[in-house]
N, C-alpha and C positions, 0 to 999 in steps of 0.2 A: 929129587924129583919134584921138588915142590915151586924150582925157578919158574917152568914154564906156565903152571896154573898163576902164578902172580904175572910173569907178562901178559898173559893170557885175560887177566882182570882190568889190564890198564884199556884196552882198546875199545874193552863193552861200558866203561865207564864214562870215556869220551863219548860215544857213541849215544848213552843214557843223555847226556849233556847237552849236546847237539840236539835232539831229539825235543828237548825241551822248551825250545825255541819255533817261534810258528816256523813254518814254511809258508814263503810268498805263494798267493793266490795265479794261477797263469793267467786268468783277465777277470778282469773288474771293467763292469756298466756306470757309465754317467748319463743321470737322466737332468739336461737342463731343466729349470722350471717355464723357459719362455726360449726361442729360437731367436730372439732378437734382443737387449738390452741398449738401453742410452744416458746421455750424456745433456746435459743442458748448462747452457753459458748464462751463468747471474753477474749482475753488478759487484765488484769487489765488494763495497758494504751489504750482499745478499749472500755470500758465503763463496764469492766465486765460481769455476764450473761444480757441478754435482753429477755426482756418479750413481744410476741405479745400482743397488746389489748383484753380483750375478749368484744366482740359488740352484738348487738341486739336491739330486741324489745320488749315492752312489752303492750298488751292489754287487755281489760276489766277490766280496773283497777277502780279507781272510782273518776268520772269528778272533776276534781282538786283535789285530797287527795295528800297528804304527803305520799311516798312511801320511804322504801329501799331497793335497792339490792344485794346482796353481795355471798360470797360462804361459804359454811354449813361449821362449824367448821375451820374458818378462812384459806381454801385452796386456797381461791382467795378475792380481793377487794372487796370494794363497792363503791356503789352511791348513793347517797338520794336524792331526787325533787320531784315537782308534777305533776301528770298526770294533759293531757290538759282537756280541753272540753268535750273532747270525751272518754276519760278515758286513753289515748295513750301515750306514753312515750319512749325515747332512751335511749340506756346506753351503756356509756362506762366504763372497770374495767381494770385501766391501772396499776395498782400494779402488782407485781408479785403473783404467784399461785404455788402452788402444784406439783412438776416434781420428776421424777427420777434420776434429778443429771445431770452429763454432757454427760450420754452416750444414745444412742439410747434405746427408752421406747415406747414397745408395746398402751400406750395409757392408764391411770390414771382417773377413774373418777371423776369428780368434780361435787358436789351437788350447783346448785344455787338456789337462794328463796328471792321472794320477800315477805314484808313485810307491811303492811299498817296501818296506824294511824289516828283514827277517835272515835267519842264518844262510842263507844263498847269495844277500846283500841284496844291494837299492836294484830295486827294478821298475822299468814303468809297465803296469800293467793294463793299463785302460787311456782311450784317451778319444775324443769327439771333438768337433767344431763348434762355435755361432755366431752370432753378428755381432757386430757392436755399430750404433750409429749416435744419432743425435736427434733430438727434439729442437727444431730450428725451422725458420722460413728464410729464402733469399728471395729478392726482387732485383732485377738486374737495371742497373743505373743507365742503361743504354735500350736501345735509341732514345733521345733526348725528347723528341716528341711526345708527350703523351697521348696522343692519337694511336702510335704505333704500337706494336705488341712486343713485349718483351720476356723473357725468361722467368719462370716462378716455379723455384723449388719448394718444395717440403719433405720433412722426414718425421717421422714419429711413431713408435712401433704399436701405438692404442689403436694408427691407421691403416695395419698391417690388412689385405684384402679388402677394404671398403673403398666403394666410390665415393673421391671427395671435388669436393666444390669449396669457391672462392665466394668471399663475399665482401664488398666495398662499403661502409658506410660512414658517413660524415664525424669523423673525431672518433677516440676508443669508446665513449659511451650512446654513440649513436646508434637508433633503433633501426630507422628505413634503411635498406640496400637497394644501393643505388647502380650497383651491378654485382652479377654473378655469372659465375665460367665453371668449367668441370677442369678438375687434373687427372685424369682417369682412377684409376685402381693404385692403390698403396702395395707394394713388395711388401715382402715379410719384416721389414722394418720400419713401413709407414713411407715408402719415400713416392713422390710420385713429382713430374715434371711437366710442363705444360709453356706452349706461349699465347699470351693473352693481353689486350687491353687491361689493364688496371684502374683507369680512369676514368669514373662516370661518363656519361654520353654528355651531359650540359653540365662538363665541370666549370670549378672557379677556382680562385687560386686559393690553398688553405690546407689546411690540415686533414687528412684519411687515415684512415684504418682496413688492412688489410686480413680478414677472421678466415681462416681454412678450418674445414671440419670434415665428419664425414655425411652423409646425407645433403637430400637438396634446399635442406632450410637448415636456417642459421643458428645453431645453438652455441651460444658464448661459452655455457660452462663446460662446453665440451670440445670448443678449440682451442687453437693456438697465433696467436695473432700477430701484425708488425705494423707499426704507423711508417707513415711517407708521407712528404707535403708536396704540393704541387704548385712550383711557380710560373711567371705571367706567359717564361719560353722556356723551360725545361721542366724533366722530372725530379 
């Protein structure tokens, strides 16, 4: 009589086993720190391009589980850790991500998802969007005229909703502007497009500076700027 109380012990003791193991969370929140992140093109001897962090948080994960995070079809890093107590978690994905290169980008989006690991196995539990862009300006080398208007992007997510303006002045340390233009309003990643004269009204041939920002005066420490020179019959 005593076989079936010992079969009987094998199943509750699995069972105790199993038990002891989290069980995966059914969803987990990702709260980005910013809707938009970028990217900026340095000179090889200035480190190359550079990657913002992408940061956040993540809850209702499941109290102590083994999580990762990372971005959908390798567009961005990961992270792997365990949620606290409470099932909460930070993350930083300081690899590079996903952009459109060195020029000004309406904004990219990037799939992120977390992942959880627990006796049910890997599951993704959570997972959100955001942008990725670039911190860059373009001036389009056409029409050759500088009389005529030509193309001028921007992107930068500091100019995310702000109206920005253009501003011209003689060499990167020049004070006078000697013209300004609006690109209207910045998307959520700073990007905003316009066409416009570039070219003082009584230019000469030489050297300019091109400072975008936002507001209708010129604050250097709070733009982004690009030189272009201007010769006797092109831009």
């Amino acid at each position: 009589m005593s076989r079936p109380l010992a079969l009987a012990a094998a199943p509750a003791l699995a069972m105790l086993g199993i038990a002891a193991v989290p069980t995966v969370a059914s969803a987990a929140t990702i709260a980005p720190s910013a809707p938009c992140y970028a990217s900026q093109y340095r000179p090889t001897s200035a480190g190359g391009t550079q990657y913002q962090p992408i940061t956040g948080t993540i809850t209702g994960g499941t109290p102590g589980g083994r999580f990762q995070i990372s971005g959908v079809g390798g567009k961005a890093g990961f992270q792997s850790g365990n949620f606290d107590a409470a099932g909460n978690a930070t993350y930083t994905l300081s690899e590079g991500f996903s952009t459109a290169g060195i020029y000004p980008s309406a904004g990219r989006t990037v799939k992120l998802e977390v992942k959880e690991f627990g006796a049910s196995g890997t599951l993704t539990t959570g997972t959100t969007s955001i942008k990725t862009s670039t911190i860059a300006i373009d001036v389009a080398l056409r029409p050759r005229s500088p009389r005529s208007k030509r193309v001028v992007r921007v992107s930068a997510p500091a100019f995310a909703g702000q109206k920005l303006y253009g501003f011209i002045v003689r060499g990167k340390s020049g004070k006078k502007v000697l013209r300004k233009f609006s690109l209207g309003t910045g998307n959520t990643c700073g990007y905003a497009r316009t066409r416009a004269v570039v070219a003082p009204r009584n230019y000469a041939t030489g050297n300019y500076y091109l400072y975008i920002n936002a507001g209708s005066k010129l604050n250097k420490d709070k733009a982004i700027g690009n030189g272009f020179r201007i010769r006797r019959s092109a831009f």
